[in-house]
C-alpha positions as CSV (number, residue, x, y, z in Angstrom):
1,X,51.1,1.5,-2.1
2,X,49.2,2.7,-5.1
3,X,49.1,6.0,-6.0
4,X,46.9,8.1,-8.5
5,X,48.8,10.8,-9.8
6,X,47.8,12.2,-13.6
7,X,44.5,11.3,-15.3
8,X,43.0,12.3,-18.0
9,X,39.4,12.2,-19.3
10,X,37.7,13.0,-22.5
11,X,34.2,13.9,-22.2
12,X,31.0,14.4,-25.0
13,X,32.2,15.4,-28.5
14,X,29.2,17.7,-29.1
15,X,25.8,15.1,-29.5
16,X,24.1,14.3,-25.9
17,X,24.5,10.5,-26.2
18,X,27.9,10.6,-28.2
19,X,30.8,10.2,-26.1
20,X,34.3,9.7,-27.3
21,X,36.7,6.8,-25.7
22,X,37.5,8.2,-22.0
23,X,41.0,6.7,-20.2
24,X,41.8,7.3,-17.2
25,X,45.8,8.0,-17.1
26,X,47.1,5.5,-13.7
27,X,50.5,5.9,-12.1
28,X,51.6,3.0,-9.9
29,X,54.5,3.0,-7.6
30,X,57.4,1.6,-8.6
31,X,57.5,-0.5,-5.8
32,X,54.2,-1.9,-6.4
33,X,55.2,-3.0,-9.7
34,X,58.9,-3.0,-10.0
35,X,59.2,-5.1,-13.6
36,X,58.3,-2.7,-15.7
37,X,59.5,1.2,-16.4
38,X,57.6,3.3,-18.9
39,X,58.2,7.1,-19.3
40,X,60.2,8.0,-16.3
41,X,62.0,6.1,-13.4
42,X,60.0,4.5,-10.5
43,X,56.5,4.5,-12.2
44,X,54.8,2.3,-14.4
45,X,51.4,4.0,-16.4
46,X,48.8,2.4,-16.8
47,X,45.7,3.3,-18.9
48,X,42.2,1.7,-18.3
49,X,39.0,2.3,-20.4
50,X,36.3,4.3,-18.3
51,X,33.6,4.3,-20.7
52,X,32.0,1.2,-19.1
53,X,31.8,2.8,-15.8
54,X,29.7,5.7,-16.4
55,X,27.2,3.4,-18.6
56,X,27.0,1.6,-15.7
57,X,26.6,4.0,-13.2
58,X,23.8,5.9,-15.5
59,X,22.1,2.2,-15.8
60,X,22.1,2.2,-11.8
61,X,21.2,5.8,-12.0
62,X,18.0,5.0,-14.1
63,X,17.0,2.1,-12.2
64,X,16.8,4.3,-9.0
65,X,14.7,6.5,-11.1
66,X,12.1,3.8,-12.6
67,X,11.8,2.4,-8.7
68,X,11.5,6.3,-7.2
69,X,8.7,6.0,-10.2
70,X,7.0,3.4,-9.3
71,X,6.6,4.4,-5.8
72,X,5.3,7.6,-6.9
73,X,2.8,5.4,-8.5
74,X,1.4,3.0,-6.1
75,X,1.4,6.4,-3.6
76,X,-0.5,8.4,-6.1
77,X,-3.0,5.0,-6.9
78,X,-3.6,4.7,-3.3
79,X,-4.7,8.0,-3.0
80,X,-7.0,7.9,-5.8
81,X,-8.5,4.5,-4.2
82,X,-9.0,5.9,-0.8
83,X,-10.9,9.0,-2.4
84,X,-13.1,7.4,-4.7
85,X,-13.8,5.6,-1.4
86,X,-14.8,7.8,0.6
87,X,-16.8,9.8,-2.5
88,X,-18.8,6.6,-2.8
89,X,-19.5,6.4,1.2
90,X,-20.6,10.5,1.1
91,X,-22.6,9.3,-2.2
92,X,-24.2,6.0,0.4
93,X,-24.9,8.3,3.3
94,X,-27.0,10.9,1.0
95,X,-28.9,8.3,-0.7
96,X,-32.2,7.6,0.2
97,X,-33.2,5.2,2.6
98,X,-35.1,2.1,2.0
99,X,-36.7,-0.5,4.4
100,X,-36.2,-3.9,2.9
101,X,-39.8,-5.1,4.3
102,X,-42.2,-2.4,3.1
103,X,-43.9,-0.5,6.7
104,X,-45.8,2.1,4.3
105,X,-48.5,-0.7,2.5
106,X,-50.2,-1.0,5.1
107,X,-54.0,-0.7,3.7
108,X,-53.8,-0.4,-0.5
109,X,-54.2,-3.3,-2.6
110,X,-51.9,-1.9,-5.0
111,X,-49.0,-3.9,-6.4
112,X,-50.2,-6.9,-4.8
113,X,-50.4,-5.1,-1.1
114,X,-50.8,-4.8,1.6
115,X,-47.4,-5.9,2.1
116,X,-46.8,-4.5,5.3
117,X,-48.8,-6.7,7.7
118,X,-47.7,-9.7,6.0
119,X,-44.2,-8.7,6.9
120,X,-44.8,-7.2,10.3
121,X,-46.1,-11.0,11.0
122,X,-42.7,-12.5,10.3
123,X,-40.8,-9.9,12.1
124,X,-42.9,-10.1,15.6
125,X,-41.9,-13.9,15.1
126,X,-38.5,-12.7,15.0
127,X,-38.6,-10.1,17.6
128,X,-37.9,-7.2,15.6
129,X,-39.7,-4.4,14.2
130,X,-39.7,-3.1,10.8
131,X,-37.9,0.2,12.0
132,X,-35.0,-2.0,13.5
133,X,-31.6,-0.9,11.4
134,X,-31.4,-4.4,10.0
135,X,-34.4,-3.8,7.7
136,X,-33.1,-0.6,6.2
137,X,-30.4,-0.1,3.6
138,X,-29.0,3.2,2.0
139,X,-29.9,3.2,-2.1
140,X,-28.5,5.7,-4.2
141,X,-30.7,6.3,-7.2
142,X,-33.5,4.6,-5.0
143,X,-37.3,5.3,-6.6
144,X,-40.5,4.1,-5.4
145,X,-43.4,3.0,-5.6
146,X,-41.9,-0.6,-5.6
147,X,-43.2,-3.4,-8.5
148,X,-45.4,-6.5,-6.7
149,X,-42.6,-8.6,-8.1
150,X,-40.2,-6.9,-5.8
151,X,-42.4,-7.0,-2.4
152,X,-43.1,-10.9,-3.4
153,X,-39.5,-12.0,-3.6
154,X,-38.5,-10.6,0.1
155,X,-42.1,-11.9,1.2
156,X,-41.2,-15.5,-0.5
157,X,-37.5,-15.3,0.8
158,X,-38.1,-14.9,4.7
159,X,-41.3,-17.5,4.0
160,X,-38.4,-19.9,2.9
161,X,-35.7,-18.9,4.8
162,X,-38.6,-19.9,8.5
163,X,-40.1,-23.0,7.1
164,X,-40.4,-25.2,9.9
165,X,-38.3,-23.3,12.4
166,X,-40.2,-22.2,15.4
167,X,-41.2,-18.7,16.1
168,X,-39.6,-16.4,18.9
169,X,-36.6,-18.8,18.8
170,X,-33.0,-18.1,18.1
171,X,-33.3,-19.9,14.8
172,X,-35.8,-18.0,13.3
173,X,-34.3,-14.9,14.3
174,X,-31.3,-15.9,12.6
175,X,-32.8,-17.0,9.6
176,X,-34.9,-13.8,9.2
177,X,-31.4,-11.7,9.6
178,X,-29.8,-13.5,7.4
179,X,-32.0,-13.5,4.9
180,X,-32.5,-9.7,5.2
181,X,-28.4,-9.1,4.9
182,X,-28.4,-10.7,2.0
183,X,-30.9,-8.8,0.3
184,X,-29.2,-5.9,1.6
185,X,-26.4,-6.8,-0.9
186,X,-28.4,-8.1,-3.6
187,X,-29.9,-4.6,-3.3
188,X,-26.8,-2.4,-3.0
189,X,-25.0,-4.3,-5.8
190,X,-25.6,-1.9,-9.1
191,X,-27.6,-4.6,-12.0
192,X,-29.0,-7.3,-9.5
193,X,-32.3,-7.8,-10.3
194,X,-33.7,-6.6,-6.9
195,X,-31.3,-3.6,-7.6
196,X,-33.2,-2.3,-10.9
197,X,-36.7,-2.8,-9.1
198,X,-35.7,-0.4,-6.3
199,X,-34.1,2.0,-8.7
200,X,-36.6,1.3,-11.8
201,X,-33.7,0.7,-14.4
């Protein structure tokens, strides 16, 4: 059976990080180790250096800290993800918002108009209306009037996107949708070409 009985331990001689040789002063039973007598009858001392223990343990001890760190970290960066998030969505839902397909040129020849009836034509092919949600789009920063060259690109997009596809049918539908989702993006995505015309950058 082993027994601790004395120890002894010799802690920092003065400077934080200086720390003198520390034993640790081990009495084993006699019977345990019956070969050798040192100092008084039925015990043997034994002395081990301790030093490497506690750099050990304060390695361990730091590790916990860097990893409690790090956690604090990825917490803290999720937070600050989730509220520029949710600043940019309040920043969407106040911005102004704009219908893809023009419904306010409906009679001026400016900027290459009237647009509007040429779009309203696609869109009754489509059965949809230029109200309907898919033809409007939140723009932050949006300013009108918009250039011709912006009006002609949708115009020249859905005229592509239809070719050959007959009207009132699924297909066209589709294509017209499509084709409207994606300038959605183009026009939502901050230094696209369609973005600067509806925000005149």
């Amino acid at each position: 059976m082993v027994g601790m009985s004395n120890a002894a331990l010799y802690g920092p001689s003065g400077d934080n990080n200086d720390w003198r040789p520390a034993i640790q002063l081990l009495v084993f039973d006699y019977t345990a180790c019956s070969s050798v007598s040192w100092g008084c009858a039925g015990e043997v001392a034994m002395i081990f250096p301790v030093a490497k223990v506690f750099k050990v343990g304060k390695i361990v001890e730091n590790i916990a800290d860097a990893s409690d760190a790090a956690a604090d970290a990825a917490a803290d960066a999720t937070k600050v993800a989730a509220k520029s998030a949710d600043e940019v969505g309040e920043v969407t839902k106040k911005a102004p918002v704009h219908h893809i397909c023009t419904n306010k040129n409906c009679v001026s020849t400016a900027r290459g108009g009237p647009w509007t009836p040429r779009f309203d034509e696609i869109f009754k092919k489509a059965g949809l209306d230029l109200d309907d949600a898919v033809n409007k789009v939140a723009i932050p920063g949006h300013k009108g009037p918009h250039p011709e060259a912006y009006h002609s690109y949708v115009h020249k997009e859905l005229l592509s996107a239809t070719r050959g596809l007959k009207a009132n049918s699924d297909a066209y539908r589709n294509a017209v949708t499509g084709t409207l989702d994606r300038i959605k993006t183009e026009a939502t995505t901050v230094g696209s070409q369609v973005n600067r015309w509806l925000t005149k950058q």
